[in-house]
PDB file of N, H, CA, C and O in Angstrom:
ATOM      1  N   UNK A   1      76.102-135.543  14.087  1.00  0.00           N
ATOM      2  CA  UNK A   1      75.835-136.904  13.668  1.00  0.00           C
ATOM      3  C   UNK A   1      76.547-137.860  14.615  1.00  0.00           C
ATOM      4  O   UNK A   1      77.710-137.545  14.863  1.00  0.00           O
ATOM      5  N   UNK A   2      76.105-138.906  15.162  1.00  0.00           N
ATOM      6  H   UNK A   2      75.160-139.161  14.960  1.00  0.00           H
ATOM      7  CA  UNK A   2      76.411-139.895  16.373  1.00  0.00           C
ATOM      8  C   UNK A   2      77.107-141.085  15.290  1.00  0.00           C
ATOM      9  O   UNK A   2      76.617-141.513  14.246  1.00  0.00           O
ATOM     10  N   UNK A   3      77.966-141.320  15.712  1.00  0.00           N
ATOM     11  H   UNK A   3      78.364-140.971  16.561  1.00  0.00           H
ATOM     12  CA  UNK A   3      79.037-142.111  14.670  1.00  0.00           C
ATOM     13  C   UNK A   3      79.225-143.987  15.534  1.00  0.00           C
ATOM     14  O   UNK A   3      79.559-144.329  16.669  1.00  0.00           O
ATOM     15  N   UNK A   4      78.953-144.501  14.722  1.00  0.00           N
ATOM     16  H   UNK A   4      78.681-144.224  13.801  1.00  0.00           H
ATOM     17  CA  UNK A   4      78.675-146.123  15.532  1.00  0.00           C
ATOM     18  C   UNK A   4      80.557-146.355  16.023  1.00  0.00           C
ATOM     19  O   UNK A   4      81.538-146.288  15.281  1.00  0.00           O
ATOM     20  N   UNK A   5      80.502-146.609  17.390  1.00  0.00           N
ATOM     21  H   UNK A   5      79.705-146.664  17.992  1.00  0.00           H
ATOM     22  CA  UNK A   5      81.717-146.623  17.790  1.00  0.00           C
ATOM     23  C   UNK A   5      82.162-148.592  18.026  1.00  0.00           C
ATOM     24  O   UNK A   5      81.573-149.414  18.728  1.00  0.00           O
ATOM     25  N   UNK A   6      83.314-148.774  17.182  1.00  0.00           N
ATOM     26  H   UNK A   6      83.793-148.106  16.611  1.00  0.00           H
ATOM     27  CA  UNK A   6      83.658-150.446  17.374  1.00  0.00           C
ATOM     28  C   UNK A   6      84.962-150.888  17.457  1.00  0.00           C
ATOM     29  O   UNK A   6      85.842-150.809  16.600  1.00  0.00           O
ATOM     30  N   UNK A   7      85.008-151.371  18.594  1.00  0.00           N
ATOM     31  H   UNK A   7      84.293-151.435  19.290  1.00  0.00           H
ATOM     32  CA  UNK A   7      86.254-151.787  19.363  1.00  0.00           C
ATOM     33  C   UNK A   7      86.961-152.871  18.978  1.00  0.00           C
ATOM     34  O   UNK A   7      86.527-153.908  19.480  1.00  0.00           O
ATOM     35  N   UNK A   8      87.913-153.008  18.254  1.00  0.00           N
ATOM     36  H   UNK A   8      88.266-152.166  17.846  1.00  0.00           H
ATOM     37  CA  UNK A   8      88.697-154.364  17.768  1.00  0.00           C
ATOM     38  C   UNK A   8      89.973-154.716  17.724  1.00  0.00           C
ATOM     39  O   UNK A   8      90.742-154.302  16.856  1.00  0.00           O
ATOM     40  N   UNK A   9      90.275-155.446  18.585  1.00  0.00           N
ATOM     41  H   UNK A   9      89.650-155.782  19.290  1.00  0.00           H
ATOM     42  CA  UNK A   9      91.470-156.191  18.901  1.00  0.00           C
ATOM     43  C   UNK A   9      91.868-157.496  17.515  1.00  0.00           C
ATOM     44  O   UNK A   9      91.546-158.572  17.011  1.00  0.00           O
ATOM     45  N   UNK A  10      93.236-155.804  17.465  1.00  0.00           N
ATOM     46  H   UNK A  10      93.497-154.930  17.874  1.00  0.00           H
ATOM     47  CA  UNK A  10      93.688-156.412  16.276  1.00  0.00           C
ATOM     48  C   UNK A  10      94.916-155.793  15.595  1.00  0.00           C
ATOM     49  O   UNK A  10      95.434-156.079  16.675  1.00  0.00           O
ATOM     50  N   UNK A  11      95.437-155.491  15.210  1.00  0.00           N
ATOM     51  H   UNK A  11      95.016-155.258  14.333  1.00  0.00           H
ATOM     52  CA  UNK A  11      96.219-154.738  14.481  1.00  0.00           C
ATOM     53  C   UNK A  11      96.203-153.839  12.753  1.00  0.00           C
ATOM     54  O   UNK A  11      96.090-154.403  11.665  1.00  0.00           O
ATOM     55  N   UNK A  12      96.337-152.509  12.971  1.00  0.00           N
ATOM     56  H   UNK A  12      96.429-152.051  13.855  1.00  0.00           H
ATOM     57  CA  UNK A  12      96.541-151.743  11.402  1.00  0.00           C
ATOM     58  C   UNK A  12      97.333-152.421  10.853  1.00  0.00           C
ATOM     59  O   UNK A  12      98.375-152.848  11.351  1.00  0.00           O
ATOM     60  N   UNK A  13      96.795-152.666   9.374  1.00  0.00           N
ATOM     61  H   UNK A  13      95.949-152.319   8.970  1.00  0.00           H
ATOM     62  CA  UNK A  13      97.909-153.426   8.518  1.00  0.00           C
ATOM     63  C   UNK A  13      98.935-152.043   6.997  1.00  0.00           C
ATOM     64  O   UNK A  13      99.894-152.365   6.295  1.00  0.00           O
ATOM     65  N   UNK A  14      98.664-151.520   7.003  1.00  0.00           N
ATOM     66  H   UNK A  14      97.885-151.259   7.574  1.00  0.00           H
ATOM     67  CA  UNK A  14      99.520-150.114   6.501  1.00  0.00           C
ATOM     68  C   UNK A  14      99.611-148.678   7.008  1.00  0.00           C
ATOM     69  O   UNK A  14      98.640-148.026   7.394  1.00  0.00           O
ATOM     70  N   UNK A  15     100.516-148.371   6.981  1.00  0.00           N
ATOM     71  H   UNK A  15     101.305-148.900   6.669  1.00  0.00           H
ATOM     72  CA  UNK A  15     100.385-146.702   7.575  1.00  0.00           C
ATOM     73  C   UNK A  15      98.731-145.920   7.367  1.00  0.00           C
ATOM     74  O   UNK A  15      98.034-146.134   6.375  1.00  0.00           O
ATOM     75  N   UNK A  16      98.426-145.238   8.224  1.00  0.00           N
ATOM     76  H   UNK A  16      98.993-145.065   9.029  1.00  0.00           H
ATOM     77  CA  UNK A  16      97.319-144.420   7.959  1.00  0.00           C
ATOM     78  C   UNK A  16      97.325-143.296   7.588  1.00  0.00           C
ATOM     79  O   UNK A  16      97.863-142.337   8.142  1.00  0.00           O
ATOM     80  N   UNK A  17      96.501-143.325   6.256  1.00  0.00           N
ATOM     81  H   UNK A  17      96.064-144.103   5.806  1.00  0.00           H
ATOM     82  CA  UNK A  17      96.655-141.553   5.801  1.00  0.00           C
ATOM     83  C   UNK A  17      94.990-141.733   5.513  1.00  0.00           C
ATOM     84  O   UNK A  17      94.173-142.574   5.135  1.00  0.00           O
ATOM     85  N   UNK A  18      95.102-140.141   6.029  1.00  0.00           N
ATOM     86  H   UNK A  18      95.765-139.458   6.336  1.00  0.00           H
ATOM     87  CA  UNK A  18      93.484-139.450   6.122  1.00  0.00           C
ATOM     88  C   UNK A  18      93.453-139.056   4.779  1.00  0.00           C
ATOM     89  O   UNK A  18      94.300-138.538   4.051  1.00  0.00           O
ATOM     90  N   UNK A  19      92.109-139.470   4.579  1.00  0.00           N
ATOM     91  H   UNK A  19      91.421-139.890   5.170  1.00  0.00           H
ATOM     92  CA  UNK A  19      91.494-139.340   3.463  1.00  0.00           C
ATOM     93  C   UNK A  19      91.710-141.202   1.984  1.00  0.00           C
ATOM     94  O   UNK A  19      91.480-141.418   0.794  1.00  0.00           O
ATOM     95  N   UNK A  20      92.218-141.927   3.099  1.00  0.00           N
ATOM     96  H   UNK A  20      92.406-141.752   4.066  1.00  0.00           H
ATOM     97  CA  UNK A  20      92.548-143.599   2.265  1.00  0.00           C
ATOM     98  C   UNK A  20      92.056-144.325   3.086  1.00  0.00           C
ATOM     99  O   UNK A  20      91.817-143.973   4.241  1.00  0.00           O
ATOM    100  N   UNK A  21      91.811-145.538   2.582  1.00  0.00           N
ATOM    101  H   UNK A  21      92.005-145.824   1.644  1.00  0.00           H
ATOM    102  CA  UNK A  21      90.638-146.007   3.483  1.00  0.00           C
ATOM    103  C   UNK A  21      91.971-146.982   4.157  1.00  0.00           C
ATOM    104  O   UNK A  21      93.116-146.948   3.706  1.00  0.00           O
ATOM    105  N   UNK A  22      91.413-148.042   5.610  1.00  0.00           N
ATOM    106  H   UNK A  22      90.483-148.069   5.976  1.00  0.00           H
ATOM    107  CA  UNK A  22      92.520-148.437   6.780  1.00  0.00           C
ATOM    108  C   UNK A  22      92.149-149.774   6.501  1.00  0.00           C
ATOM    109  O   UNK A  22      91.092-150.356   6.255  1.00  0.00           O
ATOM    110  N   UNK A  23      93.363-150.089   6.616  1.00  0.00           N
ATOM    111  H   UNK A  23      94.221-149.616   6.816  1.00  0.00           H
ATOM    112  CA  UNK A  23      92.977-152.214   6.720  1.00  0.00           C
ATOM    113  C   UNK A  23      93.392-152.862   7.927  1.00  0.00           C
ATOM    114  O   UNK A  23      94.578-153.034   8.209  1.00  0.00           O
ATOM    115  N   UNK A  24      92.542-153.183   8.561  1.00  0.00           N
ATOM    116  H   UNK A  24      91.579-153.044   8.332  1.00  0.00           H
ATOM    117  CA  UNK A  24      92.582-154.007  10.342  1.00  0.00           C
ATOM    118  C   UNK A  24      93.018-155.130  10.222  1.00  0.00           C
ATOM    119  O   UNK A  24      92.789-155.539   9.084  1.00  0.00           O
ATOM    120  N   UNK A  25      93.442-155.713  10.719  1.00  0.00           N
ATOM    121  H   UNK A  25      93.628-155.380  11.644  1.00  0.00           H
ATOM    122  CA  UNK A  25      93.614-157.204  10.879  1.00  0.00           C
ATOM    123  C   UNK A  25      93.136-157.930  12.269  1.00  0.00           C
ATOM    124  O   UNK A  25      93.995-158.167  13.120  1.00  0.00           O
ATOM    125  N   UNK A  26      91.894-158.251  12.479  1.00  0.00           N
ATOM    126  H   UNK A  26      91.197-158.059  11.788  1.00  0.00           H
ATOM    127  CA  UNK A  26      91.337-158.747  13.836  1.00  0.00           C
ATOM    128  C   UNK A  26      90.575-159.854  13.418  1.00  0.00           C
ATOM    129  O   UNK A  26      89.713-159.844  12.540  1.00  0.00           O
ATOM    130  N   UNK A  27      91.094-161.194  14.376  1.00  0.00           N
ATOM    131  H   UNK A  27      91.794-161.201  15.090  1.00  0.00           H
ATOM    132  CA  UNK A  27      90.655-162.388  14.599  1.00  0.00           C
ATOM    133  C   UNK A  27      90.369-163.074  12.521  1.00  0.00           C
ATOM    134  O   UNK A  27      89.437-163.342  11.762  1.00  0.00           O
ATOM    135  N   UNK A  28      91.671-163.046  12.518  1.00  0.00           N
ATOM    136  H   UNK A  28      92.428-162.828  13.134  1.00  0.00           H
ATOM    137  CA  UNK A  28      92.509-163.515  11.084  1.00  0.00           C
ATOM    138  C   UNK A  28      91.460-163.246  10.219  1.00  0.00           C
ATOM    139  O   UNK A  28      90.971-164.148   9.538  1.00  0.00           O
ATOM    140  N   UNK A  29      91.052-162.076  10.170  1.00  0.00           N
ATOM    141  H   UNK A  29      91.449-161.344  10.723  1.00  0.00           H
ATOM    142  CA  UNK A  29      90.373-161.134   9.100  1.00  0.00           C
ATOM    143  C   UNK A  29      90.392-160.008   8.595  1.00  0.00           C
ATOM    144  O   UNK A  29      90.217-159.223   9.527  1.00  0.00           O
ATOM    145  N   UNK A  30      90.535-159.304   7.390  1.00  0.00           N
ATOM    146  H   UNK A  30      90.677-159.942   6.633  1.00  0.00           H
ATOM    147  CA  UNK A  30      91.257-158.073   7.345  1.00  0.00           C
ATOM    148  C   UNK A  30      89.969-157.088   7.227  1.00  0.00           C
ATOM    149  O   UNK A  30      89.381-157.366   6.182  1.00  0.00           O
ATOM    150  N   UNK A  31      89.463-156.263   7.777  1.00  0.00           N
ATOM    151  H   UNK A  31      89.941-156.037   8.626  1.00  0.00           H
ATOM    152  CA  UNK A  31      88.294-154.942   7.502  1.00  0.00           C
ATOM    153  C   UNK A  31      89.210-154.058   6.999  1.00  0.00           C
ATOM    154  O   UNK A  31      90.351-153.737   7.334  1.00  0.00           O
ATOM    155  N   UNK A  32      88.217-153.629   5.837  1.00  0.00           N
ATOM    156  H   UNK A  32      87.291-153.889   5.565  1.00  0.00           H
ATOM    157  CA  UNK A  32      88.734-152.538   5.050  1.00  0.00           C
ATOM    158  C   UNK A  32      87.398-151.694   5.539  1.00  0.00           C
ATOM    159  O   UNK A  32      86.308-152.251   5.408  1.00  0.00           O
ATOM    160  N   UNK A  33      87.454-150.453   6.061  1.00  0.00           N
ATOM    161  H   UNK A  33      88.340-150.000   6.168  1.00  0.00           H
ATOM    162  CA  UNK A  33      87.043-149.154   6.501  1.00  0.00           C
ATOM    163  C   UNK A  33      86.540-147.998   5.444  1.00  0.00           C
ATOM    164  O   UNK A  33      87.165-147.996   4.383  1.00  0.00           O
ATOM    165  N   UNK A  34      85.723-147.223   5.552  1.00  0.00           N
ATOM    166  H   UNK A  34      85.216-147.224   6.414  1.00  0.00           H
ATOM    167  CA  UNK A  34      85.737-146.269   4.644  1.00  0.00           C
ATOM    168  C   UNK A  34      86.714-145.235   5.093  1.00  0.00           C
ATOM    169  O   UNK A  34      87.573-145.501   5.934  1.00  0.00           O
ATOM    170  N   UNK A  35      86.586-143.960   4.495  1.00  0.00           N
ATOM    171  H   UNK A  35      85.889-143.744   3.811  1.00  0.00           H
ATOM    172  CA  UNK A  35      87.852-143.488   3.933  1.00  0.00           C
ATOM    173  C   UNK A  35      88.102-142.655   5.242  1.00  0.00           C
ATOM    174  O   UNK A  35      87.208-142.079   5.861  1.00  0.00           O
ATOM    175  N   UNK A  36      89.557-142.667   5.616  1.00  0.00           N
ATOM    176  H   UNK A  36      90.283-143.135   5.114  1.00  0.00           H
ATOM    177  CA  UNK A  36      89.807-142.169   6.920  1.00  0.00           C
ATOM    178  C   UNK A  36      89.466-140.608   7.348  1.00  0.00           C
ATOM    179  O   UNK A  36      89.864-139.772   6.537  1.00  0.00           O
ATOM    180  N   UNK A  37      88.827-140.143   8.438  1.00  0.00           N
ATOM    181  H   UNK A  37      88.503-140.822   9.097  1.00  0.00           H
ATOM    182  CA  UNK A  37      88.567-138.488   7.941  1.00  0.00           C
ATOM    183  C   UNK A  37      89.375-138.328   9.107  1.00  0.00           C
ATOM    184  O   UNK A  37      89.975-137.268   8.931  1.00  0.00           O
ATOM    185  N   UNK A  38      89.782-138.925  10.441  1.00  0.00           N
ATOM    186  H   UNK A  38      89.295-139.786  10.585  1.00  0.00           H
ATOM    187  CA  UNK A  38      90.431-138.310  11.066  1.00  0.00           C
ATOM    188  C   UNK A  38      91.495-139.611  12.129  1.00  0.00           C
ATOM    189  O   UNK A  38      91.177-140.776  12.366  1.00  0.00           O
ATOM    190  N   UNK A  39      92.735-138.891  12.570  1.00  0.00           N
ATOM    191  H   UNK A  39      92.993-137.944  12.378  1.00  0.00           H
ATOM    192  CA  UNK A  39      93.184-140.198  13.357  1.00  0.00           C
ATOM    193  C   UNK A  39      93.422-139.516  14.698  1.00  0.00           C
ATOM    194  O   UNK A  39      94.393-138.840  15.038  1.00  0.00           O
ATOM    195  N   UNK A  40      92.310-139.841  15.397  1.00  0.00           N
ATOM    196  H   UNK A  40      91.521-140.390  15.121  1.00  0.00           H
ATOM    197  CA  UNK A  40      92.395-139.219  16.688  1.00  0.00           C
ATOM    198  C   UNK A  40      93.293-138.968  17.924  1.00  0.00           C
ATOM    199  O   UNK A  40      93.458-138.092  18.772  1.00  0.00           O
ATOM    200  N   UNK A  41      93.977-140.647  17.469  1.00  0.00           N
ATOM    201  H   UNK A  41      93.843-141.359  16.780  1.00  0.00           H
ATOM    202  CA  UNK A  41      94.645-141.335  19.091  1.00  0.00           C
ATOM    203  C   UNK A  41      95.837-142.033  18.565  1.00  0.00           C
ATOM    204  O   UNK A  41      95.438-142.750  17.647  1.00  0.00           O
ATOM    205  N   UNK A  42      96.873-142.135  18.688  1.00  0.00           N
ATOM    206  H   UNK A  42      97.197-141.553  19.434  1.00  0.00           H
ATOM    207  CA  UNK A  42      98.320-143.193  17.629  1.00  0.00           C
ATOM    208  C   UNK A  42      99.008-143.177  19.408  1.00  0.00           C
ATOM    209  O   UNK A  42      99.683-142.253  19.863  1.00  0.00           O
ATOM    210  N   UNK A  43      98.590-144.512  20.212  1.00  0.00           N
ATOM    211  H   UNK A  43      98.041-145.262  19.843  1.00  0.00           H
ATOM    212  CA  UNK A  43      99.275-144.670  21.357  1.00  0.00           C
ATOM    213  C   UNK A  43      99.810-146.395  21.145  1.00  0.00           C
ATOM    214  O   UNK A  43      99.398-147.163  20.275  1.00  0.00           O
ATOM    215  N   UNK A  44     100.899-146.713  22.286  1.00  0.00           N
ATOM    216  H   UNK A  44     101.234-146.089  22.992  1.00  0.00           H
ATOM    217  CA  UNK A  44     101.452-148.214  21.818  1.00  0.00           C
ATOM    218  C   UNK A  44     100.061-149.322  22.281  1.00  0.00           C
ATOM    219  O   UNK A  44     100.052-150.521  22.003  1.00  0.00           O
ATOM    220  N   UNK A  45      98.975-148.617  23.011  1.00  0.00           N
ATOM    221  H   UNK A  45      98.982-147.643  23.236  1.00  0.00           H
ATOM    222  CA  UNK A  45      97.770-149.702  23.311  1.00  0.00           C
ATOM    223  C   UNK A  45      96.742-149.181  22.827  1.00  0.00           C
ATOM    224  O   UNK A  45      95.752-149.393  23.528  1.00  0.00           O
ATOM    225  N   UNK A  46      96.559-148.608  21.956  1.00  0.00           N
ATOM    226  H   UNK A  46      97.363-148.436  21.386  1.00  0.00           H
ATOM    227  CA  UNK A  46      95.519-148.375  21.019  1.00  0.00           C
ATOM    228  C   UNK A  46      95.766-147.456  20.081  1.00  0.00           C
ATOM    229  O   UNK A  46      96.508-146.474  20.045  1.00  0.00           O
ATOM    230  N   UNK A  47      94.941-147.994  19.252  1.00  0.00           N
ATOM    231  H   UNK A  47      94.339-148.791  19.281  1.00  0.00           H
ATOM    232  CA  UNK A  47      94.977-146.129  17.848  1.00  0.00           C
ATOM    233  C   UNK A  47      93.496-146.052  17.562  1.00  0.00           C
ATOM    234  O   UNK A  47      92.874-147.045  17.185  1.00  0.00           O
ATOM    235  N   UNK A  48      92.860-144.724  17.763  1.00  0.00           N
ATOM    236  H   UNK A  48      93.365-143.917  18.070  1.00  0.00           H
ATOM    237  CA  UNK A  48      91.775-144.520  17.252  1.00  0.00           C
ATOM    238  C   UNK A  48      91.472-143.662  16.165  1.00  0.00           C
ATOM    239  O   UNK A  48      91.982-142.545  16.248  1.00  0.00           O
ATOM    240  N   UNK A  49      90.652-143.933  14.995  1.00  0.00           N
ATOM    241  H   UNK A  49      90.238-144.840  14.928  1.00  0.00           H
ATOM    242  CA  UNK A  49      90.415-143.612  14.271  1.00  0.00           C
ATOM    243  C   UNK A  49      89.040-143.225  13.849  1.00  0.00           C
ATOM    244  O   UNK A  49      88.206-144.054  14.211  1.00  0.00           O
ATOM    245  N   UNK A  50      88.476-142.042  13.081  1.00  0.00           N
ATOM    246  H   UNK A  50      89.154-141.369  12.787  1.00  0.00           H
ATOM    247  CA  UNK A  50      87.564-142.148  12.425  1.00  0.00           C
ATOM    248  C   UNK A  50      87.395-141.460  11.450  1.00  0.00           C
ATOM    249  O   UNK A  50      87.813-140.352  11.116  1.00  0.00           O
ATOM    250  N   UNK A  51      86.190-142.821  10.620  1.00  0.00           N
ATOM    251  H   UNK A  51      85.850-143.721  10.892  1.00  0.00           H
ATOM    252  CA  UNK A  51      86.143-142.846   9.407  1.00  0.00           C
ATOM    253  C   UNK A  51      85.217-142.398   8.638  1.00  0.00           C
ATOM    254  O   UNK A  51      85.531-141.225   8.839  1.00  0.00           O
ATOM    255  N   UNK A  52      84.407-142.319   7.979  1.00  0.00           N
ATOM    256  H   UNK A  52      84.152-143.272   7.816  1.00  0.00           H
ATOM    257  CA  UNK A  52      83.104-141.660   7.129  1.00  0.00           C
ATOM    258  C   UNK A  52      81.843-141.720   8.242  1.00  0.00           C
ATOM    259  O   UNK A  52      81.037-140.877   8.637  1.00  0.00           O
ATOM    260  N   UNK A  53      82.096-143.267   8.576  1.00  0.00           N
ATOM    261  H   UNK A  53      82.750-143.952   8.255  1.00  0.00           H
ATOM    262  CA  UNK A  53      80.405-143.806   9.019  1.00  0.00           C
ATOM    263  C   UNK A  53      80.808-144.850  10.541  1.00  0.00           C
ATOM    264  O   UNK A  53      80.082-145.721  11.020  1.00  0.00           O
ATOM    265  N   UNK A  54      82.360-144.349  11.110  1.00  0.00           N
ATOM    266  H   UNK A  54      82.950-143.641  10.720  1.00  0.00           H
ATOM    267  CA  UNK A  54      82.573-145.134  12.251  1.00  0.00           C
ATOM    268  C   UNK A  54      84.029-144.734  13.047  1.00  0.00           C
ATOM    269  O   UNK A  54      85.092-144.538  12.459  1.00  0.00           O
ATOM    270  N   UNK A  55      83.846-144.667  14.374  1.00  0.00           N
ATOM    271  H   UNK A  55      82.982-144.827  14.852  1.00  0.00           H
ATOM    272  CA  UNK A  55      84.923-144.550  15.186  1.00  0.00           C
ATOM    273  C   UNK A  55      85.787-145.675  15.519  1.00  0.00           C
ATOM    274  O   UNK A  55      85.556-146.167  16.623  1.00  0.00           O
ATOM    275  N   UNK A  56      86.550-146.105  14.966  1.00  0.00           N
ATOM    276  H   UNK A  56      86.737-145.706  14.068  1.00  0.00           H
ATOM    277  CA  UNK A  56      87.160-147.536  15.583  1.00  0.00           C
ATOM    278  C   UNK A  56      88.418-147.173  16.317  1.00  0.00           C
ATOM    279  O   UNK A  56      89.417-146.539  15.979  1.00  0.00           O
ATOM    280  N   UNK A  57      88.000-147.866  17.601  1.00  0.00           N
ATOM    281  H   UNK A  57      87.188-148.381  17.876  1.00  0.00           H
ATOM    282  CA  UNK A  57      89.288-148.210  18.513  1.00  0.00           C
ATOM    283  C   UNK A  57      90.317-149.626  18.481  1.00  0.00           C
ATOM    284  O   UNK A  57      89.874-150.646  19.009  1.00  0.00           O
ATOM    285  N   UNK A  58      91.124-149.642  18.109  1.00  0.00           N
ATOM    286  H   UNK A  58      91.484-148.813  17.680  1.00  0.00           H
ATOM    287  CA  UNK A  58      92.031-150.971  16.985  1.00  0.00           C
ATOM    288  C   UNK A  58      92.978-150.620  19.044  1.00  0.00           C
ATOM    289  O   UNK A  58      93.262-149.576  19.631  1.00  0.00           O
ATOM    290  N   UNK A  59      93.121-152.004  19.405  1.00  0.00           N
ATOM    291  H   UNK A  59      92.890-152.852  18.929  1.00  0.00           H
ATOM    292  CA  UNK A  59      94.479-152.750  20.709  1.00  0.00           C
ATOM    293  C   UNK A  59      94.604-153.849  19.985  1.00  0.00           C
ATOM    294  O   UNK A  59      93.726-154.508  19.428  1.00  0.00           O
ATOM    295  N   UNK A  60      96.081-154.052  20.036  1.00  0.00           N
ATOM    296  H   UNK A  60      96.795-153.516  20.488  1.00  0.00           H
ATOM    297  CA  UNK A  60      96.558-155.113  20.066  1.00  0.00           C
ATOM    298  C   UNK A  60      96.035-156.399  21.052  1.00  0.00           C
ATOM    299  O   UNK A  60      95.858-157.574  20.727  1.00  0.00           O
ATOM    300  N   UNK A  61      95.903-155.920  22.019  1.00  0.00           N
ATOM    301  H   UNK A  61      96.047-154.966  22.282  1.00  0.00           H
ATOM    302  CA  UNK A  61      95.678-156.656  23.352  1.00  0.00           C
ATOM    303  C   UNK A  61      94.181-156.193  23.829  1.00  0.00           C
ATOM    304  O   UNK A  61      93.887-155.011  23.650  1.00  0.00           O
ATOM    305  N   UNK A  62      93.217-157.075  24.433  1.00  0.00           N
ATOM    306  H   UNK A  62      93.455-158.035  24.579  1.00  0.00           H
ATOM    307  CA  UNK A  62      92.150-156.572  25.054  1.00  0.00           C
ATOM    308  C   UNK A  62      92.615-156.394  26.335  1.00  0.00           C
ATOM    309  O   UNK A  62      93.516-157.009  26.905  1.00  0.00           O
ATOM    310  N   UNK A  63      91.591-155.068  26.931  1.00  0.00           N
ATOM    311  H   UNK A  63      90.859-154.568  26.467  1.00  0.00           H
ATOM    312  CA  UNK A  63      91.934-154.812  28.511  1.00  0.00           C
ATOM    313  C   UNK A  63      90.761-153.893  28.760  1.00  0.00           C
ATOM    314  O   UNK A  63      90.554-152.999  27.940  1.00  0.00           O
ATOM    315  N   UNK A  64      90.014-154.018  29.759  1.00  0.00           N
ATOM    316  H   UNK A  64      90.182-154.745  30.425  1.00  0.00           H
ATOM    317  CA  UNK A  64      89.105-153.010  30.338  1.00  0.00           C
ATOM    318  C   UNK A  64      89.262-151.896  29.917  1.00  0.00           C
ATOM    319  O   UNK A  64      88.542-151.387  29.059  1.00  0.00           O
ATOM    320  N   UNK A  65      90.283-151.320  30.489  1.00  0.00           N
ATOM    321  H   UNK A  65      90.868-151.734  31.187  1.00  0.00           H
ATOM    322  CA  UNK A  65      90.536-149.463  29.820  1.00  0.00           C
ATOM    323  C   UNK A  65      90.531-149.244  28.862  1.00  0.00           C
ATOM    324  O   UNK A  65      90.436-148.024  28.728  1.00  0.00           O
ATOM    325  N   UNK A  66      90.580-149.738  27.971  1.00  0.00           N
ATOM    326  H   UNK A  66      90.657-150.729  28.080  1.00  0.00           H
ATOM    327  CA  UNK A  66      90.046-149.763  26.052  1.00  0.00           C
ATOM    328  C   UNK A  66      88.651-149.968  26.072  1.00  0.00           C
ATOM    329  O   UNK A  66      87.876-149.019  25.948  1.00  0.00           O
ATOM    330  N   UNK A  67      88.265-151.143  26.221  1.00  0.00           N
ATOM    331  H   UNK A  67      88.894-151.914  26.322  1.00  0.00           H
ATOM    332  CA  UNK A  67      87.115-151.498  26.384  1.00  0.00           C
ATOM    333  C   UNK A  67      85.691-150.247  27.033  1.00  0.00           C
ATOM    334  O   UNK A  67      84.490-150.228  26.763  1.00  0.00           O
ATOM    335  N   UNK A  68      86.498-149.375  27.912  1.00  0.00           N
ATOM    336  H   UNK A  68      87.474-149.390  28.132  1.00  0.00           H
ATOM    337  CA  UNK A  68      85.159-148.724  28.584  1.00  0.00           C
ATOM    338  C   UNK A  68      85.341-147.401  27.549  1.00  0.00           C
ATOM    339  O   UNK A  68      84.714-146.389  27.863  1.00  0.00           O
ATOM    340  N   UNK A  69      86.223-147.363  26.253  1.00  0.00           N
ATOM    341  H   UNK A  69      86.733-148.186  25.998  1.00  0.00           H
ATOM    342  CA  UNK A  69      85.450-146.548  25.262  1.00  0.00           C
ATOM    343  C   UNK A  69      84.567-146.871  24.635  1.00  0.00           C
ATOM    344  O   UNK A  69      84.120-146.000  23.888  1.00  0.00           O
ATOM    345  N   UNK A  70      83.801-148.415  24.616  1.00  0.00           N
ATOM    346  H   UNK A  70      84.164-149.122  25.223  1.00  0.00           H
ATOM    347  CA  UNK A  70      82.855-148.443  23.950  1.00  0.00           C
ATOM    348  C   UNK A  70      81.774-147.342  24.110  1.00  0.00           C
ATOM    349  O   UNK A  70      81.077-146.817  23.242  1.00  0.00           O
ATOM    350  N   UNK A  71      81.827-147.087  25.731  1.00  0.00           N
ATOM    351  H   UNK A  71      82.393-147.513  26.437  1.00  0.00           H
ATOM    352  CA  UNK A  71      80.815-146.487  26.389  1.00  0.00           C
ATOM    353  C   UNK A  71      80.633-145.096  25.475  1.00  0.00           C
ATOM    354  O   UNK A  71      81.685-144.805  24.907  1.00  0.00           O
ATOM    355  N   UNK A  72      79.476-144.131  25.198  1.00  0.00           N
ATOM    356  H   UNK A  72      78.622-144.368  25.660  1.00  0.00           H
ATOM    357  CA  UNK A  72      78.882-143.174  24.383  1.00  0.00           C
ATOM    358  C   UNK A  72      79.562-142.168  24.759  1.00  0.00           C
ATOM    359  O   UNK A  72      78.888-141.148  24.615  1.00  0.00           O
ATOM    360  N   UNK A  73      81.665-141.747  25.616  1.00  0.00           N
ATOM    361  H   UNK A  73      82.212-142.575  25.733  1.00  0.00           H
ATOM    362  CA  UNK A  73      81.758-141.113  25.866  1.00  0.00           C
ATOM    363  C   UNK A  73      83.083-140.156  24.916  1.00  0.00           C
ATOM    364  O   UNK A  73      83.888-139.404  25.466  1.00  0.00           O
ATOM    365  N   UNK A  74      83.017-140.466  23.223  1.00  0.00           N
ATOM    366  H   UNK A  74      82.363-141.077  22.776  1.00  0.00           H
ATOM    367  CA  UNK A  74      83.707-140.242  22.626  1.00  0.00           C
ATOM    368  C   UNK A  74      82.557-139.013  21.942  1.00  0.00           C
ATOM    369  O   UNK A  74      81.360-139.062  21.661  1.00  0.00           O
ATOM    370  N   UNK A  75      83.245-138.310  21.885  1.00  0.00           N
ATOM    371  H   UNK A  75      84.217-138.270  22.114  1.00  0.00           H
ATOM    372  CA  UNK A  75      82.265-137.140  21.099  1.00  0.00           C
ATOM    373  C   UNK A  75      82.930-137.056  19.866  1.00  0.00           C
ATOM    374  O   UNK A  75      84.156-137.008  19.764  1.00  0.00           O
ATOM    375  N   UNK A  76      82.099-137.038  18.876  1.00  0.00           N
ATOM    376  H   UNK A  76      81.103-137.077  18.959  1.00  0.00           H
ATOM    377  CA  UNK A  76      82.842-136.768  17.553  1.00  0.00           C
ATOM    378  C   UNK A  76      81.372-135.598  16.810  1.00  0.00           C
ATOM    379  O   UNK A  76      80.144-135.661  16.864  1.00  0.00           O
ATOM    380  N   UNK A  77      82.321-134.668  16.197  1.00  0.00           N
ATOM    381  H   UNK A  77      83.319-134.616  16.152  1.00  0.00           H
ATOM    382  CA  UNK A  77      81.958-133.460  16.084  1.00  0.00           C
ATOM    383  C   UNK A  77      81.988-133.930  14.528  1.00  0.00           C
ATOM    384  O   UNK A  77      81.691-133.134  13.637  1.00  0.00           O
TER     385      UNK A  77
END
């Protein structure tokens, strides 16, 4: 199954535990996520996550090298 991948500059607003759903905070709005199934990536310029029905890549900061994961080259199994 091909999982919609979305890039947002922003910050996690509570610890992440798999299997609870994640609250973002990007461009003074909070997304609440469905329920976490896996946390792929926990680095200081990004954390990636995915969730039921989406891969999200959460930077603090935008920068190209984040950005060219939008590209279809995340495989999720």
């Amino acid at each position: 199954m091909n999982k919609k991948i979305t890039f947002l500059q922003g910050d996690i607003m509570f610890p992440l535990i798999a299997g609870q759903r994640a609250a973002i905070q990007s461009n003074g709005e909070t997304i609440l996520t469905s329920r976490v199934a896996a946390i792929r990536e926990v680095r200081e310029d990004r954390i990636i996550i995915e969730t039921q029905n989406t891969v999200y890549i959460v930077a603090p900061v935008y920068s190209e090298e984040i950005a060219s994961y939008m590209l279809p080259s995340i495989a999720v199994v």
